[in-house]
C-alpha positions as CSV (number, residue, x, y, z in Angstrom):
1,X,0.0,0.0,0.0
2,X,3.0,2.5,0.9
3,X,4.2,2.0,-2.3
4,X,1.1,2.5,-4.4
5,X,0.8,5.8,-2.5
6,X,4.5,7.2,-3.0
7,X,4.0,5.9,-6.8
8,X,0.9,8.1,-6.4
9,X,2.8,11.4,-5.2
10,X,5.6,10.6,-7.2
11,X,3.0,10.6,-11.2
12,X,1.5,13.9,-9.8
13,X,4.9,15.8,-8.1
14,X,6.5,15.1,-11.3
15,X,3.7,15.7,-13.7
16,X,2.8,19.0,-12.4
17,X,6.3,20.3,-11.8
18,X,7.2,19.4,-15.7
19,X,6.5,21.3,-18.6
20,X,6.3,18.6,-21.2
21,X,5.1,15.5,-20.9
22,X,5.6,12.7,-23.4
23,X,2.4,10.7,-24.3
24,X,2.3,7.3,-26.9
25,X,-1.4,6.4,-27.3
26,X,-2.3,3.8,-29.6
27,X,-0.6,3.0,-32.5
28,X,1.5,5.9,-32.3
29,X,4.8,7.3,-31.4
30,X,5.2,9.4,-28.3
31,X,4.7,13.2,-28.5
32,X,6.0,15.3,-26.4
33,X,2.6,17.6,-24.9
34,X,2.3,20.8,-23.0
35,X,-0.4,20.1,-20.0
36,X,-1.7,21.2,-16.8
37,X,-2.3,18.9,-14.0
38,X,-5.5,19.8,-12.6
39,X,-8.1,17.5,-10.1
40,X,-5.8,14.2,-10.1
41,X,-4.8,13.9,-14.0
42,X,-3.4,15.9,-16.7
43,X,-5.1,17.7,-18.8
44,X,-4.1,19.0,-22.7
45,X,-5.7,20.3,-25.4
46,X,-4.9,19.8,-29.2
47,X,-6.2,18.5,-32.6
48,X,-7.6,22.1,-33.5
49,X,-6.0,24.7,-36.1
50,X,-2.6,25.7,-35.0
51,X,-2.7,23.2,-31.5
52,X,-1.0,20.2,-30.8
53,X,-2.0,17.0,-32.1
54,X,-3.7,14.5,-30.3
55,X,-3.5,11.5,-32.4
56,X,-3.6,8.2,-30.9
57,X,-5.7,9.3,-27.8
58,X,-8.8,8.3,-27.9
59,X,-11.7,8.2,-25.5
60,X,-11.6,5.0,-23.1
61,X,-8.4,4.2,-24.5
62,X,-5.1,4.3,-22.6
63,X,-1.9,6.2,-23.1
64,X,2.2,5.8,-22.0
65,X,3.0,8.9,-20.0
66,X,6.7,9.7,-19.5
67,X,7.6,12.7,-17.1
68,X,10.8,14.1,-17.8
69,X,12.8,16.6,-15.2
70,X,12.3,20.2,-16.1
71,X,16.3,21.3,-15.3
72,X,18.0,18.1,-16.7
73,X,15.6,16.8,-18.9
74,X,15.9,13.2,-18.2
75,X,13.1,10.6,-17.8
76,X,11.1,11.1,-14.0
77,X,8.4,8.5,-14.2
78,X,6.3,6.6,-16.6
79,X,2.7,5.9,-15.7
80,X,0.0,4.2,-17.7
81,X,-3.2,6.9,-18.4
82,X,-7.0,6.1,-19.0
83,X,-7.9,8.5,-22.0
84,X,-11.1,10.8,-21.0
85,X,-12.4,13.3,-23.3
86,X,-14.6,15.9,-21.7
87,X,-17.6,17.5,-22.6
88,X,-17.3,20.6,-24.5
89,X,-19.2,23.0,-22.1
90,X,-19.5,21.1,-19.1
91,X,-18.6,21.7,-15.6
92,X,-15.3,19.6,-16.0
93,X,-14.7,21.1,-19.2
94,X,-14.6,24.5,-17.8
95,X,-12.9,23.6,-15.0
96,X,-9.4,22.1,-17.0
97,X,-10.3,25.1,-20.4
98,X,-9.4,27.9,-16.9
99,X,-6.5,26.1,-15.9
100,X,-5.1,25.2,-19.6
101,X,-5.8,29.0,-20.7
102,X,-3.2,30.6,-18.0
103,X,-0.5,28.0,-19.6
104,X,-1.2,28.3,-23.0
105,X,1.6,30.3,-24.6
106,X,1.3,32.5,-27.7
107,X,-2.4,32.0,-28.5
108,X,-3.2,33.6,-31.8
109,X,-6.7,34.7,-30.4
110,X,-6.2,35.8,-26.8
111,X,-9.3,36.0,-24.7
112,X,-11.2,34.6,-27.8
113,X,-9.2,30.8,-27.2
114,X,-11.8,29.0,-25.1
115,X,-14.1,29.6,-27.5
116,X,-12.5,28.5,-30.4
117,X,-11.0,25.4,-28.2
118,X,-14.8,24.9,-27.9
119,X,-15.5,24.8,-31.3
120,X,-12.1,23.0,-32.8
121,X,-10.5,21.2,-30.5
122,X,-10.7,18.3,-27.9
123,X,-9.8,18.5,-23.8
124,X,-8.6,15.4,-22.5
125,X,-7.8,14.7,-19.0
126,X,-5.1,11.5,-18.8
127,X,-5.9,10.0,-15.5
128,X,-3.2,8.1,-13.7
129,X,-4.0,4.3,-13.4
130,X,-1.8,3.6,-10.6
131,X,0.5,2.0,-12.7
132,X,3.9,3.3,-13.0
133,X,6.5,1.5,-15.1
134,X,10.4,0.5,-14.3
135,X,12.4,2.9,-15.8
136,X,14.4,1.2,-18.9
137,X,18.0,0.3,-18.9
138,X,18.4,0.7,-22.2
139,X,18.9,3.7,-24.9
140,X,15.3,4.3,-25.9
141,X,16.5,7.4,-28.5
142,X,14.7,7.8,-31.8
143,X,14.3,9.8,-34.5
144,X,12.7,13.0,-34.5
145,X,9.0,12.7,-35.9
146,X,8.1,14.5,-39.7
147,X,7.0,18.0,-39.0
148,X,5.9,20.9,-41.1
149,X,7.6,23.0,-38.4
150,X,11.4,22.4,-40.2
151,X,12.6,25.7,-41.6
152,X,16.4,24.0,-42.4
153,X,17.2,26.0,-45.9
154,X,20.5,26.9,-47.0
155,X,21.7,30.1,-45.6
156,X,21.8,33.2,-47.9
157,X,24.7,34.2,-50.1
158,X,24.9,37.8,-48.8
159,X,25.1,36.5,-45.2
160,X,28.6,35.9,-44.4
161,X,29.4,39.3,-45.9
162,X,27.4,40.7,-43.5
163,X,27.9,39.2,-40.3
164,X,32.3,40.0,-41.5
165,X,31.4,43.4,-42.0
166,X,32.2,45.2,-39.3
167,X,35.7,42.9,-38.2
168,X,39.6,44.3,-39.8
169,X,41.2,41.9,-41.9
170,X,44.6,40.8,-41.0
């Protein structure tokens, strides 16, 4: 029972401390997910125009959580979450939109975002199981996921005249 219970404090210390959690939900790779914790799980928001996607997390289902320290980066915990997708508009649903709207950083639409969140998107709250997995002891590195986000392009051909501008020659 002691155990159970430090497992318990040790999902939410580390959850709500971190600012990223990584989440694998069915048939996908883990992403990492800004959250909140709020009322015993955390909570994210995503699949909507310019959000984070939520594939793989579906509601009933169950999700891989891994917390990872917010100074060093390295892997906390990993806990096994049930997948619950609230109601847009109800009690719950208002109740995680307050909490996720104070973290939510650069928000195209300001005051306007619960709104649109109401309209686009999907809340889900990933409530701890209990169980907590060992933590590997091997190299569990991968490759970065496809993104539309890459901006790699060569630089331009004026740029290294500029940035040796202002320096003397030898």
């Amino acid at each position: 029972m002691t155990s159970e219970l430090l497992d318990q404090a040790l999902v939410e210390e580390a959850t709500k401390k971190s600012g990223l959690i990584w989440v694998r939900g069915t048939g996908v790779p883990a992403r990492a997910l800004w959250h909140v914790w709020h009322e015993g799980a955390a909570c994210v928001v995503g699949d909507g125009p310019g959000e984070q996607p939520l594939s793989g997390l579906a509601d009933g289902g169950e999700a891989e959580v891994t917390v990872r320290s917010k100074d060093k980066g390295g892997r906390l915990v990993s806990w096994t979450a049930r997948v619950v997708e609230l109601a847009a508009g109800s009690e719950q649903w208002e109740a995680a939109v307050a909490e996720l709207k104070g973290k939510r950083l650069n928000a195209p639409d300001g005051e306007a975002m619960p709104e649109r969140w109401r309209r686009e998107c999907r809340v889900l709250r990933l409530v701890p199981t209990g169980a907590t997995a060992p933590l590997p002891d091997h190299d569990l590195s991968a490759a970065p996921l496809p993104s539309p986000a890459t901006t790699r392009r060569p630089i331009p051909a004026g740029l290294p005249k500029l940035l040796l501008k202002g320096r003397k020659r030898k």
